[in-house]
C-alpha positions in Angstrom: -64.5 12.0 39.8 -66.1 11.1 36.1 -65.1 13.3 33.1 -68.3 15.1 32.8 -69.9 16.1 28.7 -71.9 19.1 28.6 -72.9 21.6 26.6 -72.2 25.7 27.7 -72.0 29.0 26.3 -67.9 29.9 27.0 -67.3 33.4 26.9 -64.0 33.7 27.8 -62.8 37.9 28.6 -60.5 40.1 30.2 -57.2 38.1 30.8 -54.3 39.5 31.5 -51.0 39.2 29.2 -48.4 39.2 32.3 -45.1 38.1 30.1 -41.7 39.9 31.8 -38.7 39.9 29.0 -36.1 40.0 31.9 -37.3 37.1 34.1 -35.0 35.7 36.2 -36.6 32.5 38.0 -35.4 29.4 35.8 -37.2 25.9 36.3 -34.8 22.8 36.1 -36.4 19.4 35.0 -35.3 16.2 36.1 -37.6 13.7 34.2 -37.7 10.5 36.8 -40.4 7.7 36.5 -42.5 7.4 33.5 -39.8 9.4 32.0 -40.3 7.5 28.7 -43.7 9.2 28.3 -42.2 12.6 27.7 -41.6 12.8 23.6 -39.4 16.0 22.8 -42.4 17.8 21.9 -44.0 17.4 25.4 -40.5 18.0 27.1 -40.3 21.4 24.9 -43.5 22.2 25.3 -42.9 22.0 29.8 -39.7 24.4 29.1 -42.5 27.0 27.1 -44.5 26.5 29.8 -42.0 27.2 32.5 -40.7 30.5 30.8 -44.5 31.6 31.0 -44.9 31.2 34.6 -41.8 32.7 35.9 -41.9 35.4 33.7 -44.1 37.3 36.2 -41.3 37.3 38.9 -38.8 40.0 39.2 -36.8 37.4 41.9 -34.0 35.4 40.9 -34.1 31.9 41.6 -33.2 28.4 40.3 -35.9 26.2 41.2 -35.3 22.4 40.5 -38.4 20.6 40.0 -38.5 16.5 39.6 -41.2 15.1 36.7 -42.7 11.9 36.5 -45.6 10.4 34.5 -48.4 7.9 35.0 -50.7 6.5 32.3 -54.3 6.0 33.0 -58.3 6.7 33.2 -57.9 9.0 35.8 -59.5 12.3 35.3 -56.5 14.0 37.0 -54.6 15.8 34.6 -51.6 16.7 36.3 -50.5 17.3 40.3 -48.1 19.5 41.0 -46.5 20.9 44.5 -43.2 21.9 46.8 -41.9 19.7 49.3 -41.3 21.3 52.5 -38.3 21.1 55.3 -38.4 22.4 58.7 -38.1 23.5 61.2 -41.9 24.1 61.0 -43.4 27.0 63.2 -46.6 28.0 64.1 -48.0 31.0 62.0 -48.0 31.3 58.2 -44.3 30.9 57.2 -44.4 27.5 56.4 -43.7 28.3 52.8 -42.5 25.8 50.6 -38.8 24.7 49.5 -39.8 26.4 45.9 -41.3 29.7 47.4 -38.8 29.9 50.1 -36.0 30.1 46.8 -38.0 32.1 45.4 -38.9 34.8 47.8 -35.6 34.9 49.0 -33.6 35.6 45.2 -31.8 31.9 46.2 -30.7 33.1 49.3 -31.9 30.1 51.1 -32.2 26.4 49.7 -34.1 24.2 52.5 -33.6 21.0 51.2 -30.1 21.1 49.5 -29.6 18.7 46.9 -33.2 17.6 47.1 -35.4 18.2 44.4 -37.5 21.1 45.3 -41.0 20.6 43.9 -43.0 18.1 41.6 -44.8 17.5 38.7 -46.7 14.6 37.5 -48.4 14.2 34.6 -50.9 12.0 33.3 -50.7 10.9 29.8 -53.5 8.7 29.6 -55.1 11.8 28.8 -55.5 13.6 25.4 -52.6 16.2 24.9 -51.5 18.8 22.2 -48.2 20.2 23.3 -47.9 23.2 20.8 -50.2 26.4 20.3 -52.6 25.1 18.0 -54.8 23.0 20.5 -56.8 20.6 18.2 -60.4 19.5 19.2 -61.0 16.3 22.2 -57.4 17.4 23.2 -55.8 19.5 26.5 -53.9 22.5 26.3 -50.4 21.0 27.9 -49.2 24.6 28.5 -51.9 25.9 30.1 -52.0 23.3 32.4 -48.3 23.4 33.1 -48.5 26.9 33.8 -51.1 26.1 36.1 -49.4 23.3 37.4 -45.7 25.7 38.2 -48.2 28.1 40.4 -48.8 25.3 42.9 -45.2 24.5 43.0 -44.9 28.3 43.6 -47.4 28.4 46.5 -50.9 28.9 44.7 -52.3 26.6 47.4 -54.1 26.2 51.0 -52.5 23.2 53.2 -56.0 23.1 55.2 -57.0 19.8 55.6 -60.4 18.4 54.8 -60.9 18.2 58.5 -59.8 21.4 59.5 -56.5 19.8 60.6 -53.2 21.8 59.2 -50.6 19.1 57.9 -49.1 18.1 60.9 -52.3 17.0 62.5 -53.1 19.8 64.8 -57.2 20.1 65.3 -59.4 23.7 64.9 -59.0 25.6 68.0 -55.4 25.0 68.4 -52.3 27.1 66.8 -51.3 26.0 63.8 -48.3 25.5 61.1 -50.0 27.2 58.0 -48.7 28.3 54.6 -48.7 32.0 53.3 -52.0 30.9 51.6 -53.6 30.1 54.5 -53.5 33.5 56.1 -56.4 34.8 54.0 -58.9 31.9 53.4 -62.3 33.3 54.7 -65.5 32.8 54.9 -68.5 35.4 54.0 -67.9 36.6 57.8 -63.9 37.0 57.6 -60.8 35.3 58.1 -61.2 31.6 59.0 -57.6 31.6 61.0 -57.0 34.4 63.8 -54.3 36.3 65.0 -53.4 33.2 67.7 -53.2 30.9 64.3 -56.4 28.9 65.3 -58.6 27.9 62.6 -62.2 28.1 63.5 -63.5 24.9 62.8 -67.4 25.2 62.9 -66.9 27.7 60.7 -64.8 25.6 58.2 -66.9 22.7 58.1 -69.6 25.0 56.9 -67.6 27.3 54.2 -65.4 24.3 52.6 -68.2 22.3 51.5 -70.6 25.6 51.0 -70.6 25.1 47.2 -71.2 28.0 44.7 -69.2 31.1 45.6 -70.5 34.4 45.3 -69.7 38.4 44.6 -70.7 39.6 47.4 -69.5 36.9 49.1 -72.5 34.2 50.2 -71.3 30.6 51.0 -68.2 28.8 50.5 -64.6 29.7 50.7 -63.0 33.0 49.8 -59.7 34.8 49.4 -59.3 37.6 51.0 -55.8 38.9 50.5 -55.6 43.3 50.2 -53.9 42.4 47.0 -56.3 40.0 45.4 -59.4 42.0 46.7 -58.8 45.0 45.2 -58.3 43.6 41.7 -61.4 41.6 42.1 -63.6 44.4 44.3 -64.0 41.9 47.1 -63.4 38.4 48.5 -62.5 35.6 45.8 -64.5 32.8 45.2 -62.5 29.5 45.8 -63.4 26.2 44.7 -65.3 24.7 47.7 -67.6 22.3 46.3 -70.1 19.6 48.3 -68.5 17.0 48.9 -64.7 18.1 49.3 -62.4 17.5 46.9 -59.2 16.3 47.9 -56.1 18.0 46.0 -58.5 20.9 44.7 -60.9 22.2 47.3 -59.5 25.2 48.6 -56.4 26.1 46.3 -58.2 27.0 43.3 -59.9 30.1 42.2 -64.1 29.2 42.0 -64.6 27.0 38.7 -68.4 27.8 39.1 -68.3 31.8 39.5 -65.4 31.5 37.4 -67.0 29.9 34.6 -67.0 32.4 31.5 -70.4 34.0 31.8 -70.8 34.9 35.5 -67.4 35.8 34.9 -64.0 34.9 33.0 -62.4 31.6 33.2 -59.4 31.7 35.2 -55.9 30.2 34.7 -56.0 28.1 38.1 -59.6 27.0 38.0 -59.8 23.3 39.7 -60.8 22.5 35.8 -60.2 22.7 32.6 -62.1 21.9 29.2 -60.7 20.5 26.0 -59.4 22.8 23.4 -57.7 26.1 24.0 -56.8 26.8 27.6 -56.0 30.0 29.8 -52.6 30.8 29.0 -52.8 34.5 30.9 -52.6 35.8 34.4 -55.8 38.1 35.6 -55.0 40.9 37.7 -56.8 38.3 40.5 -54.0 36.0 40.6 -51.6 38.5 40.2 -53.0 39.9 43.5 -52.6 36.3 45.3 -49.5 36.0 44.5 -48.9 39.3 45.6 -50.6 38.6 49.0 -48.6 35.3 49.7 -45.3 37.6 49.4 -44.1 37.8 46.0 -43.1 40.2 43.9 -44.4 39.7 40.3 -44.6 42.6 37.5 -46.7 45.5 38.1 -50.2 46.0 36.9 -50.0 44.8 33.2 -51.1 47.0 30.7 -51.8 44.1 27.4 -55.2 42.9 28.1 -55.6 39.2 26.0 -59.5 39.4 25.3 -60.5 36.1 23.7 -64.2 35.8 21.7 -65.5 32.2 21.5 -69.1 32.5 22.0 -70.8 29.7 21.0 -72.0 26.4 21.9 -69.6 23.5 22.1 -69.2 20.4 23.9 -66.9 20.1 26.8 -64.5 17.8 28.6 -64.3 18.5 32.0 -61.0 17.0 33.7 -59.4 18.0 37.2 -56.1 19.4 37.8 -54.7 19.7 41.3 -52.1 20.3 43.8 -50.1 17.8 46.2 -47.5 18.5 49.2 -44.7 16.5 50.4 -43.3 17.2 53.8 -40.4 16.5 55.6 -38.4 17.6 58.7 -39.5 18.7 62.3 
């Protein structure tokens, strides 16, 4: 993918302020290769970031979380995911080493001393660390933020093909993540009771482009939670052709696209200058249908007025698994 210019209308509305003062998830860093990357400034600026996202949790958990760095023209700003340890069962509680922790207030640690998730940056890319974000440059917070709610379990472990990660094919049960239980299409859930994915259906709705309220083509979530804050299925980003790493585990980036409506925290994109620092009620809800408890309905609404015209960077941010055990 190409960083992409282009000139839009932002509007950017209705975000909600989610920020517990008694959060008790902690992140721990462990800054591995490319290490030399991260100045003080970017290494406090991760910390800020980490005390946003698991602010919304009332669990308790220590999550450890390894960090490395790359340099280069990529238009990937950052990856970010769990790793997993079996045993792996059919159904959708495969959850992650990091949501496992979580969910379970550190009650059960999968993986032992193994770090629990990842996050890799790229630096070749323009970033301002603090709250000011200065012009041509990436919000580093936002994006870490966006980054931790992978980690979390913000994601769908469908495969392009229909495949879930261990290779089994549509029409057969599968080993699915929490997230997983409510991807749909416009007709309803693409994964029934048996844990088979339908896979003409899939091959249709992951590529099916532009989502939709109602609900037309393309992907959709389709959690209680999440539907009731947004009035019906939420558009995910499903774009023709797929992209691998952010087709499917982001919210829509062309519904979501701050006229149709607001731009959301864990778009597949983001745009130079001042990111999405908030959580909406939406993503609240997800989190809330993949099984965790976060704070109740906020009540600070963050409402931010940039009309204008302005020229935009457009650079990918995405998720990534790593797997191990039976």
């Amino acid at each position: 993918m190409k960083l992409v210019s282009k000139i839009a209308l932002s509007l950017f509305a209705g975000a909600v302020s989610a920020v517990s003062t008694s959060a008790q998830v902690s992140f721990n860093f462990n800054y591995t290769t490319g290490s030399e990357l991260f100045t003080q400034e970017a290494k406090d600026s991760l910390e800020s970031a980490a005390s946003i996202a698991s602010s919304i949790f009332t669990h308790t958990a220590s999550i450890d979380i390894e960090v490395t760095a790359v340099s280069n023209g990529s238009t990937t700003l950052a990856s970010a995911g769990s790793n997993f340890s079996g045993p792996f069962a059919n159904g959708f509680g495969n959850r992650g080493v990091v949501g496992t922790k979580i969910v379970t207030n550190n009650g059960t640690d999968l993986n032992g001393a193994t770090a629990d998730g990842t996050v890799t940056v790229n630096f070749g890319q323009p970033w301002d660390f603090d709250d000011s974000i200065a012009a041509g440059k990436f919000d580093f917070k936002s994006t870490m933020i966006h980054e931790l709610l992978h980690a979390v379990g913000f994601s769908s472990d469908i495969q392009e093909n229909g495949n879930d990660a261990f290779g089994t094919t549509p029409g057969n049960p599968g080993k699915w993540v929490p997230f997983d239980e409510f991807v749909s299409d416009s007709n309803g859930f693409l994964i029934d009771s048996q844990f088979q994915l339908n896979g003409t259906a899939w091959n249709a709705a992951s590529v099916g482009g532009t989502g939709a309220s109602p609900a037309a083509n393309g992907l959709y979530f389709n959690g209680t939670n999440a539907a009731n804050a947004f009035g019906g299925p939420v558009p995910l980003y499903s774009p023709n052709p797929w992209e691998g790493g952010s087709s499917g585990s982001h919210l829509d980036d062309s519904y979501f696209n701050g006229t149709t409506a607001p731009l959301m925290l864990m778009n597949a994109a983001t745009s130079t200058g001042q990111g999405i620092r908030t959580f909406s009620n939406v993503e609240l809800g997800i989190l809330r249908d993949i099984g965790f408890t976060v704070v109740p309905e906020p009540h600070e609404y963050a409402i931010f007025a940039a009309l204008g015209l302005g020229v935009l960077v457009i650079s990918r941010r995405r998720r990534m698994v790593s797997v191990s055990g039976d």
